[in-house]
Backbone as numpy.savetxt, mean C-alpha at the origin, in Angstrom:
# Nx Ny Nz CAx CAy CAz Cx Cy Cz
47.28 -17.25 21.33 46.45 -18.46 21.36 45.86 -18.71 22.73
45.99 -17.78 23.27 45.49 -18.09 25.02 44.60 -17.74 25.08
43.64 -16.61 24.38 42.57 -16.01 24.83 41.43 -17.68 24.41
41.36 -17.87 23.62 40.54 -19.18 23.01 40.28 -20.02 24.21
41.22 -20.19 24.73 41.33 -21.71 25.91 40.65 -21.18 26.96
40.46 -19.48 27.52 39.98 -19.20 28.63 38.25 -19.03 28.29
37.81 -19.08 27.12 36.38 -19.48 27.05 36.05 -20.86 27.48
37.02 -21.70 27.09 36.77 -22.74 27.77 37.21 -23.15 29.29
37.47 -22.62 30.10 38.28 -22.65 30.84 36.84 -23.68 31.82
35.39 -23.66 32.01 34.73 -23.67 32.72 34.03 -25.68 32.24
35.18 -25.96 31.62 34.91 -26.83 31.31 36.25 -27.78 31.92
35.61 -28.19 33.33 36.42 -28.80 34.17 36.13 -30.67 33.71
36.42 -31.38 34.13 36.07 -33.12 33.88 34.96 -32.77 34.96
34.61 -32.20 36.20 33.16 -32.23 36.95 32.44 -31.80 36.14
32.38 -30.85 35.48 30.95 -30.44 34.39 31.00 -30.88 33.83
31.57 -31.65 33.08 31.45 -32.54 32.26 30.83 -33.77 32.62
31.05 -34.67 33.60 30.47 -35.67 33.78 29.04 -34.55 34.32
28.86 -34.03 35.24 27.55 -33.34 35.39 27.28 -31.78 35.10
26.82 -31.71 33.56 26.20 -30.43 33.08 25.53 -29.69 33.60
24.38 -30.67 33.72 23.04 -30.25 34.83 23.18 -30.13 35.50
23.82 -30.55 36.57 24.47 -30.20 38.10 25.07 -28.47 37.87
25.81 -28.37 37.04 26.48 -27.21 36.71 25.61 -26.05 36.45
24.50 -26.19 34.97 23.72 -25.35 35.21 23.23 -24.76 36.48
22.36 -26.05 36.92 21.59 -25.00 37.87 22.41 -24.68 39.17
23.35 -24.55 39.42 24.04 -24.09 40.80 24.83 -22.96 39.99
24.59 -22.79 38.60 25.17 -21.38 37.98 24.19 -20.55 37.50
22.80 -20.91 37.55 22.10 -20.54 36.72 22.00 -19.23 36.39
22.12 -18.30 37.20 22.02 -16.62 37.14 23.16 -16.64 36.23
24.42 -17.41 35.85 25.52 -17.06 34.67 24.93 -17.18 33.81
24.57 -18.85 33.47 24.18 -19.73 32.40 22.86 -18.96 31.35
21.82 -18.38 32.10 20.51 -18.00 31.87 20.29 -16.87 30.90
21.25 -15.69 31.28 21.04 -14.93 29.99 21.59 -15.37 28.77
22.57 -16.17 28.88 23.46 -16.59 27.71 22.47 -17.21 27.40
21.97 -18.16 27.74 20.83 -19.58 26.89 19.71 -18.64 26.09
19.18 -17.63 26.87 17.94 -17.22 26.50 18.78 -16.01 25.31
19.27 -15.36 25.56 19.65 -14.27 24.04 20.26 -15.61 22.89
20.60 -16.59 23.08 21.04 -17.38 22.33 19.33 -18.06 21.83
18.47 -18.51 22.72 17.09 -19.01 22.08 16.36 -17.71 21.26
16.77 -16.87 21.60 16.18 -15.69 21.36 16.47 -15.38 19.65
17.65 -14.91 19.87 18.63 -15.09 18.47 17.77 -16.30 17.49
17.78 -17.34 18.14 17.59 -18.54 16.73 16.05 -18.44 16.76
15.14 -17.96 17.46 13.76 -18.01 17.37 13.32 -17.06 16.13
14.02 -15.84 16.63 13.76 -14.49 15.55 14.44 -14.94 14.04
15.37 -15.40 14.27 15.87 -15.93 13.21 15.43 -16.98 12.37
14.51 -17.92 12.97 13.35 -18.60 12.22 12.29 -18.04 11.91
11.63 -16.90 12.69 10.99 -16.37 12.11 10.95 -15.42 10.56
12.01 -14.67 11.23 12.23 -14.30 9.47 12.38 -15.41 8.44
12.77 -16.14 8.51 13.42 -16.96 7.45 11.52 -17.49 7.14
10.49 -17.84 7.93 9.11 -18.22 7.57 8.83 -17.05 6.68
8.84 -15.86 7.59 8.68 -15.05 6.64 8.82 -14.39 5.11
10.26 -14.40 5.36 11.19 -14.55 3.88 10.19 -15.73 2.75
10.12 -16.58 3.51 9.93 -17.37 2.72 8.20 -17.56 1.71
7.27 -16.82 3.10 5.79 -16.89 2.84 6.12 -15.24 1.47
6.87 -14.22 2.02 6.87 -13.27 1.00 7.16 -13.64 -0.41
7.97 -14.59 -0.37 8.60 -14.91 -1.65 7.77 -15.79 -2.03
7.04 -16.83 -1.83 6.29 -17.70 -2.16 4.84 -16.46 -3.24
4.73 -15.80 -2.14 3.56 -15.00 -2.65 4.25 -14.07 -3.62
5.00 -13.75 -3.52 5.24 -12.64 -5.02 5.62 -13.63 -5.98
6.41 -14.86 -6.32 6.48 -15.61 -6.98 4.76 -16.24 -7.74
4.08 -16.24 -6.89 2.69 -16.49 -7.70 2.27 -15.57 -8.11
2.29 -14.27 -8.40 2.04 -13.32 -9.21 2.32 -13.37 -10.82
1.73 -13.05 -11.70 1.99 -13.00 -13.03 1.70 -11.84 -13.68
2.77 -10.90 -13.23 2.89 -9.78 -14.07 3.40 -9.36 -15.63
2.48 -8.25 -16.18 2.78 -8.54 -17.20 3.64 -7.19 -17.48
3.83 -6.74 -19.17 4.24 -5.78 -19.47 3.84 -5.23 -21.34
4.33 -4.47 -21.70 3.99 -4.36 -22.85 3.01 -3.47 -23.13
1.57 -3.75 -23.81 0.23 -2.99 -24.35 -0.46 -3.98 -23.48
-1.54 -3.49 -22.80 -3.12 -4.28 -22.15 -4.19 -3.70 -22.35
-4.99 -4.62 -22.97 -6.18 -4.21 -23.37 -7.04 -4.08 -22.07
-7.90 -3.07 -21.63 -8.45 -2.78 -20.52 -10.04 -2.77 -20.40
-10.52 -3.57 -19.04 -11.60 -4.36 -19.49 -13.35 -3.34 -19.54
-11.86 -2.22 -19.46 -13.83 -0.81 -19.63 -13.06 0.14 -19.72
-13.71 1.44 -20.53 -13.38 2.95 -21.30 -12.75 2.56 -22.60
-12.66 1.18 -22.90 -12.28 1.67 -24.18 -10.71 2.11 -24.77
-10.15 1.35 -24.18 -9.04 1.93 -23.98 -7.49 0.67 -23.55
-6.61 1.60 -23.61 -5.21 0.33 -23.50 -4.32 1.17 -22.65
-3.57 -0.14 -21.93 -2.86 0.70 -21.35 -1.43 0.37 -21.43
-0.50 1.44 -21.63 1.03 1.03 -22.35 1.67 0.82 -21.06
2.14 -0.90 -20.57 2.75 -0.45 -19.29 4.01 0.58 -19.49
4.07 1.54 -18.89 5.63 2.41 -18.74 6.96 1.66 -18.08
8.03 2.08 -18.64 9.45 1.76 -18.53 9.23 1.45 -16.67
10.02 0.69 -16.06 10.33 0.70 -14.99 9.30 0.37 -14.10
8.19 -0.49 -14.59 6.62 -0.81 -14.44 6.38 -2.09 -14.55
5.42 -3.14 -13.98 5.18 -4.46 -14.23 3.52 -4.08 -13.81
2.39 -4.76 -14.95 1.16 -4.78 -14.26 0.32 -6.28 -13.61
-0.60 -6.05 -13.11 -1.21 -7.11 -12.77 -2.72 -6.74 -12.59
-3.16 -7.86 -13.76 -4.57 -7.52 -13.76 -5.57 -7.83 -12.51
-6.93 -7.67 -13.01 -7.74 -7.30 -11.94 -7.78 -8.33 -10.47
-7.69 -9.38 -10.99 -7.98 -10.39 -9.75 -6.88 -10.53 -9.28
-5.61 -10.15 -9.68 -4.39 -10.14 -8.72 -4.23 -8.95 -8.17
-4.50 -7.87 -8.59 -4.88 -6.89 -8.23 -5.61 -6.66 -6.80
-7.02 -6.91 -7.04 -7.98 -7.27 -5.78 -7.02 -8.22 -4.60
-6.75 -9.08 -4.93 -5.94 -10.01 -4.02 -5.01 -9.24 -3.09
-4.11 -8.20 -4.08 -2.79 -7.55 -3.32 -3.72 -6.37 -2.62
-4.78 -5.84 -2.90 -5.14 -4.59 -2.54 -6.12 -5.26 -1.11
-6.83 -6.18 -1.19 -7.97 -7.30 -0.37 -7.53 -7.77 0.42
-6.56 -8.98 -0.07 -5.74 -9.84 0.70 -4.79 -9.75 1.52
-3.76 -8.95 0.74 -2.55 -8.74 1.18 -2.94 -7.66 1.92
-2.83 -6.57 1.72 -3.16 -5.22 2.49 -4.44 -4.80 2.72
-5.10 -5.60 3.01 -6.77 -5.19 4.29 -7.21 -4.32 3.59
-6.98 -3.93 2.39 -8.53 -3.18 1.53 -9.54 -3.28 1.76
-10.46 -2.81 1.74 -11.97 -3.08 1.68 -12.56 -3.36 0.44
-13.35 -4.27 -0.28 -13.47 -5.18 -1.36 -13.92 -3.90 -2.59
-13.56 -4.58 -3.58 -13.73 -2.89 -4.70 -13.39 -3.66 -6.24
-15.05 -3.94 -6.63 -15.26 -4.63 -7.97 -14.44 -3.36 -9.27
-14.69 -2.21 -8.66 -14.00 -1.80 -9.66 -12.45 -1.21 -10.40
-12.01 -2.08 -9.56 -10.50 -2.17 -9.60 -9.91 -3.05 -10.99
-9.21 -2.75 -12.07 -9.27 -3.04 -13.37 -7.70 -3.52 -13.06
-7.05 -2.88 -12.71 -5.05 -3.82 -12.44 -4.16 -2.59 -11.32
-3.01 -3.00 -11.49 -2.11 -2.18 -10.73 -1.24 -2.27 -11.65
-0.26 -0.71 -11.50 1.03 -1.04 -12.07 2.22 -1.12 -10.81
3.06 -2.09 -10.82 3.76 -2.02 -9.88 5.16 -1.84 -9.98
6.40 -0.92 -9.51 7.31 -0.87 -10.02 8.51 -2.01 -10.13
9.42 -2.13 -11.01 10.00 -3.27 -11.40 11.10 -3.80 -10.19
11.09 -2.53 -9.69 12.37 -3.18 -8.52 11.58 -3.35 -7.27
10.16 -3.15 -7.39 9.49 -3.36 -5.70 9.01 -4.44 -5.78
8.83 -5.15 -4.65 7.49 -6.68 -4.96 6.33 -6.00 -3.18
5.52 -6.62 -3.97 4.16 -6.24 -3.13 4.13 -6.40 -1.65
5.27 -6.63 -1.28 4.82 -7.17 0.48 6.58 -6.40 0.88
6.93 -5.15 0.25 8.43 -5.16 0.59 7.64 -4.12 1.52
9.20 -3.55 2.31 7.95 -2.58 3.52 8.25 -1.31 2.64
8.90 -0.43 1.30 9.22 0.41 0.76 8.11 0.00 -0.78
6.56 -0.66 -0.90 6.28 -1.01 -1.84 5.54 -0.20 -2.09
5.07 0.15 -3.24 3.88 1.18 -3.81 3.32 0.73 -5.10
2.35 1.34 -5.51 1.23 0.60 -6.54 1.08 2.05 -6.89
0.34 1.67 -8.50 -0.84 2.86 -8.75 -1.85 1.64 -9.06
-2.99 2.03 -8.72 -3.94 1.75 -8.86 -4.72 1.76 -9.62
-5.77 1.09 -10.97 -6.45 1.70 -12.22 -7.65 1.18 -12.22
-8.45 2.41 -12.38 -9.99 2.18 -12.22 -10.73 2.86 -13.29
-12.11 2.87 -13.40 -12.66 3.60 -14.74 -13.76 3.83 -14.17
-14.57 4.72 -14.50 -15.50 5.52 -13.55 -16.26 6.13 -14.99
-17.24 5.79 -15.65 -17.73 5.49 -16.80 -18.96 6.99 -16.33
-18.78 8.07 -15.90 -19.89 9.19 -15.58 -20.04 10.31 -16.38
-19.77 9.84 -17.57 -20.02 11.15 -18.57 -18.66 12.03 -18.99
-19.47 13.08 -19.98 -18.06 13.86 -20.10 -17.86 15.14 -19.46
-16.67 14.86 -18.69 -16.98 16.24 -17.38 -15.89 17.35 -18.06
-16.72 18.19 -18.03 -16.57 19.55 -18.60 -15.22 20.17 -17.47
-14.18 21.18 -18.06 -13.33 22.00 -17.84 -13.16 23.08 -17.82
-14.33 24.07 -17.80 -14.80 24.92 -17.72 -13.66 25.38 -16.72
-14.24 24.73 -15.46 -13.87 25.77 -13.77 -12.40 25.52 -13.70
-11.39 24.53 -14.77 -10.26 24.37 -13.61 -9.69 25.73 -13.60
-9.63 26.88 -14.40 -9.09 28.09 -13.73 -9.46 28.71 -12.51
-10.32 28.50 -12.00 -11.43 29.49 -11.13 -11.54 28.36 -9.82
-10.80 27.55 -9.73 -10.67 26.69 -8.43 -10.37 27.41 -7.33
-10.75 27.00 -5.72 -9.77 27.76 -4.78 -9.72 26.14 -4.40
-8.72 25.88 -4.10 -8.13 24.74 -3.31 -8.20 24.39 -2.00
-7.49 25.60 -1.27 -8.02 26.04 0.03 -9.23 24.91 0.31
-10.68 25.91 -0.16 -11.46 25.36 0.43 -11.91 24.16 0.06
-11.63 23.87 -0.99 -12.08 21.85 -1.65 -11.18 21.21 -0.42
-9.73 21.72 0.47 -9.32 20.97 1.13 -10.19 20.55 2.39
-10.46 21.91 2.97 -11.57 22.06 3.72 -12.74 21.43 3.71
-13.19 21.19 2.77 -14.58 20.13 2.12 -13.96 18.76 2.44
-12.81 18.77 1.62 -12.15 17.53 1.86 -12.33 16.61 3.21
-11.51 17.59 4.05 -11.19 17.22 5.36 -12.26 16.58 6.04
-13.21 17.83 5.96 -15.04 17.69 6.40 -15.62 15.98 6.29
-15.94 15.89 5.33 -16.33 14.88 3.98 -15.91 13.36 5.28
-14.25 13.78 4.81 -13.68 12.31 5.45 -14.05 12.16 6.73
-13.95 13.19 7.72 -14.66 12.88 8.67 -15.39 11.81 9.43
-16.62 12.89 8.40 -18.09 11.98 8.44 -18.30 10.34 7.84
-17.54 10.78 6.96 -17.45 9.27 6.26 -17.05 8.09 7.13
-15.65 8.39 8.30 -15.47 7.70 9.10 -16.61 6.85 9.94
-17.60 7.24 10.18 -18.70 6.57 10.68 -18.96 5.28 9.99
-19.21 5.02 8.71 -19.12 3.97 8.03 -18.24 3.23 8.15
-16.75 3.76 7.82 -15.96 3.13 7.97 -15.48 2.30 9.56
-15.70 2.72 10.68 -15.32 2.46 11.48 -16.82 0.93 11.83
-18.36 1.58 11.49 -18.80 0.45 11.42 -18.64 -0.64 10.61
-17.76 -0.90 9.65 -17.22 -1.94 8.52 -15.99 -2.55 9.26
-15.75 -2.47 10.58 -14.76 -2.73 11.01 -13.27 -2.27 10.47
-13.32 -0.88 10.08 -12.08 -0.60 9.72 -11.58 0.84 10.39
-10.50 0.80 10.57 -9.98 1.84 11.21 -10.15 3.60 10.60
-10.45 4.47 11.17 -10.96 6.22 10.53 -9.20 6.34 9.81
-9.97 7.56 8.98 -8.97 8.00 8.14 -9.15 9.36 8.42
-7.89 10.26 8.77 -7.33 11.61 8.37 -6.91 11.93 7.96
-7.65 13.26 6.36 -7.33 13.14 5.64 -6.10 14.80 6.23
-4.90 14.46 6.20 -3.79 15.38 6.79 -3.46 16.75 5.97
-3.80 16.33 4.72 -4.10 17.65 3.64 -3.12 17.68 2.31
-2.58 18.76 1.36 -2.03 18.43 0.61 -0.99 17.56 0.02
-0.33 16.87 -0.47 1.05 16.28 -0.65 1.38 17.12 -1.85
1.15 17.54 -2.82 1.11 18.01 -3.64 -0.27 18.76 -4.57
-0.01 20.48 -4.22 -0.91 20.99 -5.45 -1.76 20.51 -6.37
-3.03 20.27 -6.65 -3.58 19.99 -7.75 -2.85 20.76 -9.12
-3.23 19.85 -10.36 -2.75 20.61 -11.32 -3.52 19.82 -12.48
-4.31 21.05 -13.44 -4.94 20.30 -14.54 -4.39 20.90 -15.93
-3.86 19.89 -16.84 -3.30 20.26 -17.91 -4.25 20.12 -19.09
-4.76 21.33 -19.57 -5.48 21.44 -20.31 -5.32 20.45 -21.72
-4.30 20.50 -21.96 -4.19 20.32 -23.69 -3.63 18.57 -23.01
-3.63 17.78 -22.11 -3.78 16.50 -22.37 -4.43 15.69 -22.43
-5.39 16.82 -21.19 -7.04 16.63 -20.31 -6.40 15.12 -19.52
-5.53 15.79 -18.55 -4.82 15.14 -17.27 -5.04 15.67 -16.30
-5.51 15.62 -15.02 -5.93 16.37 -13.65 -5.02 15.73 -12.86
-3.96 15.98 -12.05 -3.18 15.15 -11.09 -3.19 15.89 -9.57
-3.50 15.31 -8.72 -2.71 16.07 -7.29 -2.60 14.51 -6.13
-2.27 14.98 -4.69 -1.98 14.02 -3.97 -2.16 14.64 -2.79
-2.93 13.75 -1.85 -3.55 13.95 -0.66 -2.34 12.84 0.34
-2.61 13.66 1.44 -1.64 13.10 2.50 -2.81 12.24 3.83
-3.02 10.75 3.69 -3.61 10.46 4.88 -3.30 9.98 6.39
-3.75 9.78 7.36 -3.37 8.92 8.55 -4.34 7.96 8.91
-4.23 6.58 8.59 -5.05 5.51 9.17 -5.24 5.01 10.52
-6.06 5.46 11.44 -6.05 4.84 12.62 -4.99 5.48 13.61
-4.01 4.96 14.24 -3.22 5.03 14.75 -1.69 4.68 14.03
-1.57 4.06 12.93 -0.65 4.23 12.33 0.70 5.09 12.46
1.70 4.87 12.56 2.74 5.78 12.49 3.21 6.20 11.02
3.09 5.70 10.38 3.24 5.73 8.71 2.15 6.55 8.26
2.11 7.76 7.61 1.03 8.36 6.85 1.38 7.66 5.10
-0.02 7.82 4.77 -0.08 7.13 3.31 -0.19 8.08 2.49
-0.18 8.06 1.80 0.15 9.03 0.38 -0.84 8.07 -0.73
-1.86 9.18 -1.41 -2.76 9.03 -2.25 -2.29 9.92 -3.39
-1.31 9.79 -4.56 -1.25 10.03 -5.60 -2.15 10.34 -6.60
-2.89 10.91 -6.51 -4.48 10.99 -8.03 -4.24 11.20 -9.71
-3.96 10.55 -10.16 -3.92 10.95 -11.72 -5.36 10.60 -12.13
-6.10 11.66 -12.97 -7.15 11.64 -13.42 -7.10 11.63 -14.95
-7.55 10.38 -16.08 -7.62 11.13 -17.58 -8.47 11.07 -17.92
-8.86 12.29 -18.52 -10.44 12.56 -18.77 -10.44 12.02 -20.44
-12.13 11.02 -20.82 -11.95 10.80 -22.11 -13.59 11.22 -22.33
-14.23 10.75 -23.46 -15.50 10.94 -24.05 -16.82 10.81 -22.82
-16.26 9.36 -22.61 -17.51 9.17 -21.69 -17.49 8.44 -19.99
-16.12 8.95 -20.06 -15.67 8.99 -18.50 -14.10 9.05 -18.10
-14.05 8.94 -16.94 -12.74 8.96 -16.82 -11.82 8.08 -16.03
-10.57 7.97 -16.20 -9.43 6.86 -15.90 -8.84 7.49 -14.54
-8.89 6.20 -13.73 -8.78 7.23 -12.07 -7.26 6.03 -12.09
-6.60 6.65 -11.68 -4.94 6.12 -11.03 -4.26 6.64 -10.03
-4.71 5.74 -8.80 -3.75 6.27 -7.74 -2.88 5.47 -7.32
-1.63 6.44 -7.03 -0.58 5.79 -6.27 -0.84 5.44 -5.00
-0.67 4.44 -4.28 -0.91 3.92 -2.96 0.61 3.51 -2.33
1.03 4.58 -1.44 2.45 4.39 -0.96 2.54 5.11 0.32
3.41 4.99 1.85 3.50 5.74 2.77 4.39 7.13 2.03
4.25 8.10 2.71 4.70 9.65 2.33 6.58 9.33 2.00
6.73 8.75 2.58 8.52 8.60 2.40 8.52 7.97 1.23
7.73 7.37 0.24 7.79 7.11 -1.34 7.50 8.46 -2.17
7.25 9.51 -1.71 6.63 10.53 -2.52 7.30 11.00 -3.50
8.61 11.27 -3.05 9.67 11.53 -4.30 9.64 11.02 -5.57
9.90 9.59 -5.42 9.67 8.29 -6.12 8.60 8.52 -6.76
6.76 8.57 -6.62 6.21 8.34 -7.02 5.83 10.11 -8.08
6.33 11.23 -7.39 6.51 12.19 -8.20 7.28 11.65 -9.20
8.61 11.38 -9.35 9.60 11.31 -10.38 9.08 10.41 -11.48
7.38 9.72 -11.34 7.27 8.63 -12.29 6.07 9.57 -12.85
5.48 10.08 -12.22 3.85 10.56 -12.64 4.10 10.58 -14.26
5.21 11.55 -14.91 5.23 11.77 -16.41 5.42 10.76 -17.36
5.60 9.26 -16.91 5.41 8.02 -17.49 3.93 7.66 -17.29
3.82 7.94 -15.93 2.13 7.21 -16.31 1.19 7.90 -16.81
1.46 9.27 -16.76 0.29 10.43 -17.15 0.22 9.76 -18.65
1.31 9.34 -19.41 1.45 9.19 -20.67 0.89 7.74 -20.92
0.13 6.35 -20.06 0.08 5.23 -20.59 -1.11 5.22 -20.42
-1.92 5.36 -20.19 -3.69 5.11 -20.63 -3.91 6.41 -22.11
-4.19 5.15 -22.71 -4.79 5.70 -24.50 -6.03 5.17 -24.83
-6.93 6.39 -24.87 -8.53 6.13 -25.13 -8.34 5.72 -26.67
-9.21 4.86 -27.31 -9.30 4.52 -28.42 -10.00 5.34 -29.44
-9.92 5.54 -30.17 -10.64 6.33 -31.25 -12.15 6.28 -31.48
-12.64 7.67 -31.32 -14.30 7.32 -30.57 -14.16 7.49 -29.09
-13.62 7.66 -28.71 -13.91 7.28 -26.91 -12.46 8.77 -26.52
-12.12 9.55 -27.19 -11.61 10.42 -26.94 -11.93 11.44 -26.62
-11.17 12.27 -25.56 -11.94 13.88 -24.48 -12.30 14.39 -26.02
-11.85 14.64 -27.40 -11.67 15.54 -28.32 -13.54 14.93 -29.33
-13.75 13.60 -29.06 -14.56 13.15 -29.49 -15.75 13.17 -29.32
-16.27 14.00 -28.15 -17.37 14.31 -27.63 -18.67 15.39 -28.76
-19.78 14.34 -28.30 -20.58 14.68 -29.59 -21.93 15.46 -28.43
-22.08 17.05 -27.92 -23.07 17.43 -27.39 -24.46 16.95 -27.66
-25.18 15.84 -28.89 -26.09 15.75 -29.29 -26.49 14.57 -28.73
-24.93 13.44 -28.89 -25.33 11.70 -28.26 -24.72 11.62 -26.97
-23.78 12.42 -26.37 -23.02 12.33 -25.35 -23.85 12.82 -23.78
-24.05 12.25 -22.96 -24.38 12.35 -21.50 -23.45 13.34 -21.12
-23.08 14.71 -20.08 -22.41 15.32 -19.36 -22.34 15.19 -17.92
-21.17 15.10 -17.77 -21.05 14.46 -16.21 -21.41 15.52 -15.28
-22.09 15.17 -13.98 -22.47 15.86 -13.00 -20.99 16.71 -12.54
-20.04 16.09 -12.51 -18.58 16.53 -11.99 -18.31 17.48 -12.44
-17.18 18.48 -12.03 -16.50 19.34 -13.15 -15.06 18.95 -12.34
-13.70 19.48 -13.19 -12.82 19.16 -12.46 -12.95 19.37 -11.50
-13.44 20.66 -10.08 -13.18 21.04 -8.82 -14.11 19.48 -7.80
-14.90 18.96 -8.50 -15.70 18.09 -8.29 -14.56 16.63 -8.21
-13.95 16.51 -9.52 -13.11 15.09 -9.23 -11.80 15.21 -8.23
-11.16 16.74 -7.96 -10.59 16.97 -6.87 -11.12 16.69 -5.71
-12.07 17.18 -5.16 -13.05 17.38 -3.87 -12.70 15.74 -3.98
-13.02 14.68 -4.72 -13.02 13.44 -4.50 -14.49 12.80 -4.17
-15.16 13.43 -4.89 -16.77 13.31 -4.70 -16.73 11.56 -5.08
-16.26 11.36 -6.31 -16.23 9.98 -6.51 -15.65 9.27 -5.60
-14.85 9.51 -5.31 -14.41 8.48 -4.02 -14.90 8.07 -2.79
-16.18 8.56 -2.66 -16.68 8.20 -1.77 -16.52 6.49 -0.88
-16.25 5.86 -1.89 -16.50 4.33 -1.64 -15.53 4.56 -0.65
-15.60 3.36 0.26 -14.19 3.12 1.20 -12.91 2.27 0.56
-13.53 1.63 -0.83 -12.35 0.67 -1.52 -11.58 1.65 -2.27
-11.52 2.73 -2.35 -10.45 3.30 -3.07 -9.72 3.92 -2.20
-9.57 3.39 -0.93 -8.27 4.02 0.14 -7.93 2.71 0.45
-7.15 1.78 -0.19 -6.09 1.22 0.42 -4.98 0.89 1.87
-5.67 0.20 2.82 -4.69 0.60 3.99 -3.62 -0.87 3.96
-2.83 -0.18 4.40 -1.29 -0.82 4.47 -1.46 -1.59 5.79
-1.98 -1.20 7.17 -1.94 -1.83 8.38 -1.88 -3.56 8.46
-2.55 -4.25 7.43 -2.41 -5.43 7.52 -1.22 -5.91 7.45
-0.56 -5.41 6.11 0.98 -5.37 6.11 1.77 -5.00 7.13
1.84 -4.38 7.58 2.50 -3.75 8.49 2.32 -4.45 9.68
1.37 -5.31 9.70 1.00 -6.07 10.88 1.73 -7.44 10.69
1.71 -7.75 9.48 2.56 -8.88 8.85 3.45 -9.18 8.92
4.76 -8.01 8.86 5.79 -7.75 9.14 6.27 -7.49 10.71
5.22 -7.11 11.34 5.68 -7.21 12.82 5.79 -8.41 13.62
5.15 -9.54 12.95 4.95 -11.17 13.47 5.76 -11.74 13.65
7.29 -11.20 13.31 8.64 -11.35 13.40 8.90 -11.67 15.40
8.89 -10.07 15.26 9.24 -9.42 16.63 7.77 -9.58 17.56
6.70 -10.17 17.13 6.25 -10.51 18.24 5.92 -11.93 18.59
6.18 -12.65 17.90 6.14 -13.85 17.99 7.66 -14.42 18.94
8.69 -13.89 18.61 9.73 -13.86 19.54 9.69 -13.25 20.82
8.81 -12.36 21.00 8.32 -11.63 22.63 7.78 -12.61 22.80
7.08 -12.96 22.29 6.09 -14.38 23.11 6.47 -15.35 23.54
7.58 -15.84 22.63 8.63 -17.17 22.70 9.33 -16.87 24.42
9.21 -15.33 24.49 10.59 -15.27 26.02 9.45 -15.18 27.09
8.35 -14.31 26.67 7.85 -14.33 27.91 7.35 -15.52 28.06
6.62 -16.32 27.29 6.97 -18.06 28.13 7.65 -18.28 28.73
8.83 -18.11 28.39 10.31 -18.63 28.99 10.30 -18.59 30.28
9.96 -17.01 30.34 10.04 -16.57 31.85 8.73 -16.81 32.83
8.00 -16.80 32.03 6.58 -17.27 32.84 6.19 -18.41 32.99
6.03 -19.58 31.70 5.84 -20.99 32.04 4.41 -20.91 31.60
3.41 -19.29 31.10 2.20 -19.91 31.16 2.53 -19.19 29.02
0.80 -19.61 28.39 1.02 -19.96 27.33 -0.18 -18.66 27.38
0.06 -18.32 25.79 -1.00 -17.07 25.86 -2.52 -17.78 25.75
-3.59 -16.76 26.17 -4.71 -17.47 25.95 -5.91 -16.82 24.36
-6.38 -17.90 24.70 -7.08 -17.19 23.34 -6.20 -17.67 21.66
């Protein structure tokens, strides 16, 4: 029972009647203790704002599940096991709002998985869009070289960066495969996954592509997750490859050469990512990520006041 009493030991009847006196003729003792102790409860309010703005915002979400009727191709989409969706304008919001997207009318929902919520730092989406350009023929997927579509690839993004960087948004490198393309004939499914780097980012993102080809266009779904989800978002692809169902009439098998338009594309074409040109179908995380750092810098700020006395400007 002795060790207890010698924390207090510095608590004479003089410090007591004068604290302040005490502090400052101790202050080099007193000073780190006060400040890792302000420090401690500052960061510690911060999270707890935080905690709280995350939860506020995934709580206003209204995800659904089940069959959704989808608002172009013609088509429904079965959410899959282990899946929650959210249609278009919550959608836009999480892709816009939340994570600094660049604005993209043609964004139709997300599916999001059941144990993630949208602002966790381990969160990922697929993404669902419809791209209404005809019926693109399958001729070439044997006769692909990959290789060089990566090469095109790479090229492509580049240049594209110019735009992007005048839109006020940070360049993208596109880092190269995450996974093989692969087109399955008999489902008329095209899937592969590109590896990017945004800016300066330490996190590379991972672009998942599921492509389903129907009559008179096709169903674009990407996963939007940093590379350390990749596992994860491999181990699901064979649920989602399976939940977009073209309706009868509007099927790859339904194509009529006489009334039907043919798409400029061929598969080596929806690989290359010719359609993607837009900048809204790359998703960047940085806002988030910036979100989450407001923690730890808002508490740097709190000390270097401390120690300085002046206030930031601006």
């Amino acid at each position: 029972m002795g060790e207890p009493r010698k924390l207090f030991d510095f608590l004479t009847p003089e410090v007591i009647r004068n604290p302040i006196k005490y502090m400052l003729m101790n202050i080099t003792k007193v000073l780190p203790g006060l400040l890792l102790w302000l420090f401690a409860t500052h960061v510690s309010a911060q999270e707890d704002t935080l905690n709280l703005n995350f939860d506020e915002v995934e709580s206003s979400l209204h995800y659904e599940n089940g069959t959704i009727e989808l608002e172009a191709g013609n088509a429904k989409l079965h959410v899959p096991e282990g899946f929650r969706y959210l249609d278009s304008d919550q959608a836009r919001y999480v892709l816009e709002e939340l994570w600094g997207n660049p604005p993209d009318s043609s964004v139709l929902g997300l599916l999001v998985p059941e144990n993630r919520g949208v602002l966790e730092s381990n969160s990922w989406v697929f993404n669902i869009s419809y791209e209404e350009m005809g019926y693109v023929k399958d001729d070439d997927a044997d006769d692909i070289d990959y290789d060089d579509l990566l090469q095109d690839g790479q090229k492509e993004m580049t240049e594209a960066n110019t735009d992007r960087i005048k839109q006020g948004y940070p360049p993208i490198r596109f880092i190269g495969w995450a996974s093989t393309p692969y087109y399955d004939k008999d489902k008329k499914v095209l899937h592969w996954a590109k590896e990017f780097k945004f800016g300066d980012d330490s996190l590379n993102t991972l672009n998942y592509n599921l492509r389903v080809l129907g009559r008179k266009g096709v169903f674009i779904l990407n996963a939007i997750s940093s590379m350390e989800e990749l596992p994860e978002v491999k181990s699901n692809i064979s649920k989602v490859l399976g939940s977009i169902e073209f309706k009868p009439g509007s099927q790859y098998a339904d194509f009529d050469p006489k009334l039907d338009e043919v798409a400029a594309w061929t598969i080596g074409g929806l690989v290359a990512g010719k359609v993607l040109a837009k900048v809204g179908f790359f998703a960047l995380i940085l806002k988030f990520w910036k979100l989450i750092a407001l923690g730890a810098a808002g508490a740097g700020a709190f000390i270097w006041k401390m120690y300085t006395g002046k206030k930031n400007e601006g």
